[in-house]
N, C-alpha and C positions, 0 to 999 in steps of 0.2 A: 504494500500500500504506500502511496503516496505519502513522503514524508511533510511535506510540503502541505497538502490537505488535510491530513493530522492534527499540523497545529493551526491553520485556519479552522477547524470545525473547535476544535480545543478554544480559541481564542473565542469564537463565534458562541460557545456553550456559556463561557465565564463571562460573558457581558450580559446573558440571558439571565442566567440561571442565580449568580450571587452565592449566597451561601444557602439556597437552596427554594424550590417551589412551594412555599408556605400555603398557597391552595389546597394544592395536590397533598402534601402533609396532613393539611388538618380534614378535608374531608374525604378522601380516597382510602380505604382500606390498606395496610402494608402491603398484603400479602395477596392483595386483589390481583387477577391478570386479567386482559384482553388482546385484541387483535385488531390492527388499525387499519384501514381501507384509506389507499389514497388516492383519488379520485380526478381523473381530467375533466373540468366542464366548462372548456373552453377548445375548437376545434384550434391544433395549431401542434408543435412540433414538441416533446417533451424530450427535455435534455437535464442532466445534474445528477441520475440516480444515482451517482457513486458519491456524490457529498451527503447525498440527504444518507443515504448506507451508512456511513459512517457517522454521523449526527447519532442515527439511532445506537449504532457499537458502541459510542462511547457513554451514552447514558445506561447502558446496559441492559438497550429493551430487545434486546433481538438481530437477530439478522434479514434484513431484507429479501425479499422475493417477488422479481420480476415477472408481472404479469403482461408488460407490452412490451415494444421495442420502442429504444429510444433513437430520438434521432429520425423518425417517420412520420410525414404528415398525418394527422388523424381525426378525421371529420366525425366520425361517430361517437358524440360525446351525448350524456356524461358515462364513462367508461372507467372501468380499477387502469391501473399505473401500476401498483403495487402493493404489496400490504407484511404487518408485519407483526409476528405475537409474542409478548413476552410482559415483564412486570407491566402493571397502568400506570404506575409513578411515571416510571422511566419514558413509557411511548410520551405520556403527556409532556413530560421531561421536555426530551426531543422535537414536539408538535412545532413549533414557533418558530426555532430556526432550523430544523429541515423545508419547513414549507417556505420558507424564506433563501434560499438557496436555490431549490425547485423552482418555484416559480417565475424569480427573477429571470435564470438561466435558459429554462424552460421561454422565457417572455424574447430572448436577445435572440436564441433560436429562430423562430417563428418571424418578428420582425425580419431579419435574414430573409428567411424564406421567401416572406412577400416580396419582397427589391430583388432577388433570383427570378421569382417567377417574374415580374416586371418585366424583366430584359431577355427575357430567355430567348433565344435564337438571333437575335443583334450581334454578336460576337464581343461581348462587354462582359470582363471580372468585375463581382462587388469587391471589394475590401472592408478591410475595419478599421481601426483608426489605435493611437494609444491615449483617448478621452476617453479611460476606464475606471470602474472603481478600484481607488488604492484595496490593494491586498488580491484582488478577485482578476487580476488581469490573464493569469491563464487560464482560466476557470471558464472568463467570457469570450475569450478567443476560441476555446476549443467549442464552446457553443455557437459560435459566430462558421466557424467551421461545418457543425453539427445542419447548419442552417443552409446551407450551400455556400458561403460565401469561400473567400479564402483571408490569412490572416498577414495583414501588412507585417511592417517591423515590427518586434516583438520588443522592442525599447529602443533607448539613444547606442545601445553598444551593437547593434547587430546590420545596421544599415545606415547610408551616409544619406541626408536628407537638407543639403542648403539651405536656409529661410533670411529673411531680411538682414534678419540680427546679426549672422554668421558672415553674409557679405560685407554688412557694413563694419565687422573687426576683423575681415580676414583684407579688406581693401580694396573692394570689388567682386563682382560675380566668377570673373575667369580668375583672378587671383586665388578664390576661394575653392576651385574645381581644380586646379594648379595643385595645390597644396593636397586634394583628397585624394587626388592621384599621385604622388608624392609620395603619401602616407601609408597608402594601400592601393599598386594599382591594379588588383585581382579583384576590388568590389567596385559594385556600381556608381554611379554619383548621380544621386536623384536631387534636382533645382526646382523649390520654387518660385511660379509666376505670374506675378500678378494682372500683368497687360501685355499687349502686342510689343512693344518695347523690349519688356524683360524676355518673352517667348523668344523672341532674336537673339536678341544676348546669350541667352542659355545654350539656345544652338551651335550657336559660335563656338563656346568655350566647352563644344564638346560634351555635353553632358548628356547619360544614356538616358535618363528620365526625366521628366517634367512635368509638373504637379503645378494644373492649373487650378487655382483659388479664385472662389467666389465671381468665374467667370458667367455671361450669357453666355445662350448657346449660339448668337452671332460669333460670339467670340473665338467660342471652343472649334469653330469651326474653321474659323481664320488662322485658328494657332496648328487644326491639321492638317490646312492647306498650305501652310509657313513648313511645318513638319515635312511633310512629301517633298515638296518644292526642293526643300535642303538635299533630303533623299534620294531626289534626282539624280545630285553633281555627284554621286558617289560617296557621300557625303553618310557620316551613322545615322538611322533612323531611329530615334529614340521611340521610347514609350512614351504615350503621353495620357496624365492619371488629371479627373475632374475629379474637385473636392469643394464643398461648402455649399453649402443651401438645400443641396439635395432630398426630397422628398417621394412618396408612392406615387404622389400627381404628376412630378414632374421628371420621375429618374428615366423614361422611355425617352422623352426627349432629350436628355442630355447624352444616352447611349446613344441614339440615332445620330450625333454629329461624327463621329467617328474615332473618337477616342477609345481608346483601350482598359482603361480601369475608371472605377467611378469608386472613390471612397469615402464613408461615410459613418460619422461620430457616433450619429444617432444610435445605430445598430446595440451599443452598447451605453450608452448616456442617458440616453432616453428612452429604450423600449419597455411599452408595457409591460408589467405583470402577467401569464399565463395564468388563468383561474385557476387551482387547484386546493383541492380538501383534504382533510383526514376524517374520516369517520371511525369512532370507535363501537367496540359489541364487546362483552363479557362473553365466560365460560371460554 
């Protein structure tokens, strides 16, 4: 097991729990058991079961049993997920931040989902973005994953990613692509840009990707016709990634200009909660 979601469930219990469920204490039998039914009743992608499993392991209520697959869309709700039998303390224990886990993750899933099917056949990756919650960043990526998407850089250390700031201390845009290749030139050098302007510039100085921000989709489109054009003279044909603003209304049009990735924060920032319950039964 994951050493790593061990002590995220571990941490995740001790902010819950305190020094213990004084409900669950004063009216719950010790020695009481039941079996908890968790419950989808929300059509959409359920993802997390190995943190919510381990939630329950560590309060001591049992082990988990998989009643669906996760990771698959699923329209026939309200349907079990899974269910699990052992002390009532302990399930109750657990109740609050397994479903909180669950459902979050279960939630970043499904939004995925929708912004895959959105573009499906355009020839357009979603991404995800690192506007994640502190502690839960691989947690939501591999849901982000789970969802169809695919998962950008995994932080500042595994991909090189220019932004204003970095130009403006390294002393320029090609100064700053200069130096990335300098430093490492086995990895990429991904530029962002903000306008027709920068889109040039970046070109110039060589850089394999470009991460267009908060552009129209006139824009994206002049930056992939600036892109080819380059690619003409022989010239690298970079990638070219739309980021900002993106929404379900609008993410078909932004694939339709022709760029290659479309990433976006929200996936993981802002997706809803996926419904889901615990239901309990004695004996």
């Amino acid at each position: 097991m994951d050493a790593a979601l061990h002590d995220l469930v571990a941490r995740a219990l001790a902010e819950d729990l305190g020094t213990g469920d004084v409900t669950a204490e004063a009216v719950v039998p010790e020695d009481a058991s039941a079996t908890a039914r968790i419950v989808q009743k929300e059509a959409g992608i359920v993802f997390g079961l190995d943190a919510a499993a381990e939630v329950f392991r560590q309060t001591g209520a049992g082990e988990l049993e998989r009643l669906a697959p996760e990771g698959a869309w699923r329209d026939g709700v309200p349907g079990d997920v899974a269910n699990v039998s052992g002390p009532a303390r302990a399930l109750l224990a657990a109740e609050r931040t397994a479903l909180n886990l669950l459902c979050h993750l279960s939630g970043v899933a499904t939004l995925t989902a929708r912004f895959v099917r959105a573009v499906d056949g355009m020839g357009v990756t979603i991404l995800d973005t690192r506007k994640t919650t502190p502690g839960l960043r691989a947690l939501e990526k591999a849901a982000v994953a789970a969802g169809g998407g695919q998962n950008q850089r995994m932080g500042l250390y595994d991909a090189y990613l220019i932004k204003e700031n970095h130009v403006a201390l390294a002393g320029g845009l090609a100064a700053a692509v200069s130096r990335a290749r300098e430093e490492d030139p086995d990895r990429d050098v991904e530029v962002e840009c903000r306008d027709a302007a920068e889109v040039d510039e970046a070109l110039g100085a060589g850089a394999d990707r470009l991460l267009l921000d908060n552009m129209e989709p006139a824009e994206l489109r002049a930056a992939v016709a600036a892109r080819d054009e380059h690619g003409s003279r022989n010239a690298p044909r970079p990638a070219l990634e739309a980021s900002g603003g993106i929404t379900l209304d609008n993410v078909a049009e932004v694939a339709a200009t022709g760029i290659d990735f479309i990433s976006i924060g929200a996936l993981t920032h802002s997706a809803p909660a996926l419904d889901l319950s615990m239901l309990l039964a004695t004996g």
